[in-house]
N, C-alpha and C positions, 0 to 999 in steps of 0.2 A: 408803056414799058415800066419794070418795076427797076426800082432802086437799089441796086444788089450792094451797097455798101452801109445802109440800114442794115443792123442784126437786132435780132431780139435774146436778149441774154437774160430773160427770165430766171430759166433752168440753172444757169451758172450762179446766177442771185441769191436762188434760193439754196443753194449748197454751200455757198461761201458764209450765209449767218449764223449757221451753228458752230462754225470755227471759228469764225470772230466771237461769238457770246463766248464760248470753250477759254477761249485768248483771254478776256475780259474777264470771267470766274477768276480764271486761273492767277492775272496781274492784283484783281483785289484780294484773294488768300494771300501770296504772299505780301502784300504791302500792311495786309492785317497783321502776318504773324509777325513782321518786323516791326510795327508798332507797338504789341503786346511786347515784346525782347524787349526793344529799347527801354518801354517803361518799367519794367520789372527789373532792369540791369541798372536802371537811374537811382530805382527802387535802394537796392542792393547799395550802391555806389553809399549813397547820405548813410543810410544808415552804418556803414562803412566808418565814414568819415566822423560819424558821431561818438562812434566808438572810440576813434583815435583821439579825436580832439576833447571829449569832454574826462574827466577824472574822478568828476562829483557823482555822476551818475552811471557809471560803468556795470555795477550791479544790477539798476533796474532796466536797463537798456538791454541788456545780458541776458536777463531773465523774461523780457519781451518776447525776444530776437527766440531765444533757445528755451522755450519751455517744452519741459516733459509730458 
């Protein structure tokens, strides 16, 4: 007698890994682009801050930041 509560779920298997890779693409774009944000906003942030806090250098900082 065979064992009718063995299945073989091959066929299912093989359709479920390109939704998972898809899944996977998809979670490391965005964890990239929020790391690129973050660092660029950090970026932004200091220099930010550099601007307020210093007085001696506001010109060359100024002129980093904003050139033509």
């Amino acid at each position: 007698m065979t064992d009718k509560t063995n299945t073989n779920n091959t066929l299912s298997d093989a359709t479920d890994q390109p939704a998972f890779a898809d899944m996977k693409m998809n979670q490391d774009l965005k964890h990239s682009i929020l790391i690129v944000s973050l660092l660029v906003n950090m970026i932004v942030l200091t220099m930010w801050i550099a601007l307020q806090v210093t007085t001696q250098y506001d010109g060359q900082i100024a002129s980093f930041l904003f050139t033509r």
